[in-house]
N, C-alpha and C positions, 0 to 999 in steps of 0.2 A: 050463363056464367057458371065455372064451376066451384062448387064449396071447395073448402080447403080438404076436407076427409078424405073426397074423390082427388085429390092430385097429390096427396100422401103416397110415396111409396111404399109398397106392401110390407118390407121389411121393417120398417122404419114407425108401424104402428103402435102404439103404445098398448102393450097386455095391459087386459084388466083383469085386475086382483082377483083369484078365486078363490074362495073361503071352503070352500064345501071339501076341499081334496083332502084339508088339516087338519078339517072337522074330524074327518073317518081316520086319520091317523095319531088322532089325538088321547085317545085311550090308550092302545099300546105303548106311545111316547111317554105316558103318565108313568104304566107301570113297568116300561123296562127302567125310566128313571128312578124311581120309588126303592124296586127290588133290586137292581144291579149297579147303576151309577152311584147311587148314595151309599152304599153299604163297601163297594169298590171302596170308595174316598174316603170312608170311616176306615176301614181295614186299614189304608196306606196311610192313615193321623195315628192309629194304634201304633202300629209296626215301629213307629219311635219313641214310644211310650210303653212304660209299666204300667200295665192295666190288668187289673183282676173283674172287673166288672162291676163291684162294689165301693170300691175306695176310689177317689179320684186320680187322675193321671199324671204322669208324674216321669219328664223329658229325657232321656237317656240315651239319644241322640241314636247311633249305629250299632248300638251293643245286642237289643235282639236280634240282628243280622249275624253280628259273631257268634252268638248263641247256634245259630241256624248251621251253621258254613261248619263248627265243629263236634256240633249232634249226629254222632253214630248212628243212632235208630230213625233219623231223620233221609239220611242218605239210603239207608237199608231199605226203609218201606219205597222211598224213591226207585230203588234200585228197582224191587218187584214191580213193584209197578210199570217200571218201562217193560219187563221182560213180559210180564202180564200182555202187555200193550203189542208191543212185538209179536206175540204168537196169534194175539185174539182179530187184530185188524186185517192181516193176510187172509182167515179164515173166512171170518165175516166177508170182506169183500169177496173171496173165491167162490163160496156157497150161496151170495146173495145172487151175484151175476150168474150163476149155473141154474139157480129156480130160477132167476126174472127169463134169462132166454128159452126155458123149460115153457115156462109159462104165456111166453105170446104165442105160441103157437097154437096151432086151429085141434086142441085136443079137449076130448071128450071132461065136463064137468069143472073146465077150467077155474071157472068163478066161485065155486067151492073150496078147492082148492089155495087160490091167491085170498079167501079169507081165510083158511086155516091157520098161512104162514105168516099173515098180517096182524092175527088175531091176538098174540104173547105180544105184541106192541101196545095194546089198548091195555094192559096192565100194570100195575104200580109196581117196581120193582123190590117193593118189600114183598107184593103179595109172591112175584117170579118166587124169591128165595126161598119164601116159608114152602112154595107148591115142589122145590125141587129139595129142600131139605126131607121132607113126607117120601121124596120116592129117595134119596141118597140117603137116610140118616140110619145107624145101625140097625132100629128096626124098622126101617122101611120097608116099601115095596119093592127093591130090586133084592136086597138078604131077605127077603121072606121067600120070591121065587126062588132064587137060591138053595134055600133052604131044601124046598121042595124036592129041587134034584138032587139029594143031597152035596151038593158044592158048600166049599167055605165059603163063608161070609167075607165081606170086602171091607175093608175100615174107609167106605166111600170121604169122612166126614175127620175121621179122628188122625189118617194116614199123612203128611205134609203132599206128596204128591199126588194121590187122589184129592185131598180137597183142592190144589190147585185144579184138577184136572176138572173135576165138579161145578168150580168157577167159572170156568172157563165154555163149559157146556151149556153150564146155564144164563151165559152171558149171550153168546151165541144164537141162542133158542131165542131168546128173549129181545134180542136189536135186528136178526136174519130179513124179518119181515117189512119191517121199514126201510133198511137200503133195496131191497127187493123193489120196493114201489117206484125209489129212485132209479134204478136200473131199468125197471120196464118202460118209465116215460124218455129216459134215453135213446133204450134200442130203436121204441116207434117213432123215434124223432130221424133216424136213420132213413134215405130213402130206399127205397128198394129195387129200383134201378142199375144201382152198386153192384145188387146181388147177384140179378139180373146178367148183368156184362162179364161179372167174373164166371158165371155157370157156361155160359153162352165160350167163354175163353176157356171153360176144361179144369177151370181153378177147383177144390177140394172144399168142401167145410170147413175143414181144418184150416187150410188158406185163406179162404174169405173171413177167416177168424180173426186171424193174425192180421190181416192183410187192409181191412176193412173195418170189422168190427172195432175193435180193442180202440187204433187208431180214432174212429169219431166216438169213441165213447171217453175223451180223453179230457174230455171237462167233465163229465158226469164221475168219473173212475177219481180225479183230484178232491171232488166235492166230499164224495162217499169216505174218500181214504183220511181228509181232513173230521171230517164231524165224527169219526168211528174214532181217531187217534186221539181228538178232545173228551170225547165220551168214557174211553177207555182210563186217560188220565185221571178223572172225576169220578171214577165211581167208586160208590162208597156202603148206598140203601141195599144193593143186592146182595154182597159180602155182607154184613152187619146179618143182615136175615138168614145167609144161606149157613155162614162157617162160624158169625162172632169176630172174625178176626185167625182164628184157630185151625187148625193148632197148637198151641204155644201163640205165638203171631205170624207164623207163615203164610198167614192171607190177609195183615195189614197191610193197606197200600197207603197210600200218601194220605188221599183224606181222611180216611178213618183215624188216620196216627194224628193229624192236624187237628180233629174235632177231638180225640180222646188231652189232645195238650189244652186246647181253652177254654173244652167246657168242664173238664173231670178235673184234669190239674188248675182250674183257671186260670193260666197265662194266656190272657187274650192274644196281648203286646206280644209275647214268642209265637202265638199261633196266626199272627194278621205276618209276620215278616213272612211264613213260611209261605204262606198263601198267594204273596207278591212273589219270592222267589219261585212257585210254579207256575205263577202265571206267567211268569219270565220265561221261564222254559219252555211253555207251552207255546208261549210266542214266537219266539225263536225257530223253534221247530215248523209254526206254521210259516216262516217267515221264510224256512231254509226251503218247505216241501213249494210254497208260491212260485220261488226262484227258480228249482229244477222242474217243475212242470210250466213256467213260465206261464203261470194261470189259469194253468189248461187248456191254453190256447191247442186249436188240433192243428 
């Protein structure tokens, strides 16, 4: 006779519970709650509230959003900051894919190498700013070479466009390595077959580039251009370290301006609206780039 278990259709069995898979995602679920969900939902209770930090709160409904919407210096550091974002994520992406393809290939000392340029990742980007302030800053090491030859000196630090330009250097130097790593587990995800048939057809490098590459790298290239475009919006410890802010404020960008409004000024409540409105933006943005690469689907 047969038990009911065995005349059970397979599909139709009943899963049993498994505790073990929740156990291991149970720490990180703590502290992305802890650090980001809870302080998210406090920022967005502030943001309608007059809040100094000190004195209780006190409901003011959409007024720090008006605040926000006709803050001059709020739009301005916004402004840099996209154009910041604009210049730095092309780069980054172009230079990361140019060493990751450098890099798989069958060349002498490789593994040396893919740590050197992975290596400015393992650092804190205060320390990035203070080690590239030491070689930009009036007497650093690139005006002391200088010097040498007798060349003027550069205002790498005090100039508006050199220090954008310094930022941007040292931004670069400092994130290169980590989409580099993205990029190289793309390429070898790539079969090589592909390569194979276009060489065999008389196709170019350059062709199998365009042709091939680019195309199945085209959720890997959405990823990279997403997380460099959020990154770039957020930063704030390298600038702080590398320029202050400085010139004047020609290297405030949004955060910097958003932490100088609620911890120096203490306007929390103006500084939680500000921080919804760029996460709105940010969102949007990821929401626009989702759409047109349609999720990177290749």
């Amino acid at each position: 006779m047969a038990t009911g278990t065995a005349t059970m259709k397979p599909g139709k069995r009943k899963k049993k519970f498994q505790l073990t898979p929740y156990l291991f995602v149970l720490p990180n679920f703590l502290i992305f709650s802890i650090f980001i969900i809870v302080p998210t939902i406090m920022g967005f209770i502030y943001s309608f509230n007059e809040y100094d930090g000190l004195n209780p709160m006190e409901f003011i409904g959409i007024e720090n959003y008006m605040n926000v919407f006709t803050n001059e210096m709020f739009w301005s550091a916004l402004g840099k900051t996209a154009l910041y974002a604009a210049i730095v994520v092309p780069l980054i992406y172009c230079l990361s894919l140019a060493v990751a393809m450098l890099l798989i290939q069958e060349i002498r000392l490789k593994g040396f190498f893919r740590a050197i340029f992975y290596w400015p990742t393992m650092i804190s980007f205060i320390i990035v700013g203070l080690t590239w302030k030491w070689i930009f800053g009036d007497l650093g090491i690139l005006n002391y070479i200088l010097s040498l030859f007798g060349a003027d000196t550069i205002p790498f630090l005090s100039s508006p466009f050199y220090a954008n330009l310094s930022v941007i250097i040292a931004t670069v130097w400092s994130r290169l390595g980590f989409f580099m790593v993205i990029f190289m587990a793309g390429l070898q995800a790539i079969p090589g077959d592909y390569y194979e048939a276009a060489h065999l057809d008389g196709a170019s490098k350059l062709r199998s580039f365009w042709s091939i590459t680019l195309p199945l790298l085209k959720p890997t290239s959405f990823l990279v251009i997403m997380i460099s475009l959020i990154d770039a919006f957020k930063s704030y410890p390298l600038m702080f370290a590398l320029t202050g802010g400085g010139p004047g404020r020609e290297t405030t960008f949004i955060v910097q301006y958003i932490y100088e409004v609620g911890f120096m000024r203490q306007e929390l409540g103006v500084a939680s609206a500000m921080s919804v409105v760029l996460f709105v933006i940010i969102s949007l943005f990821t929401i626009l780039q989702f759409r047109l690469a349609k999720g990177g689907a290749v």
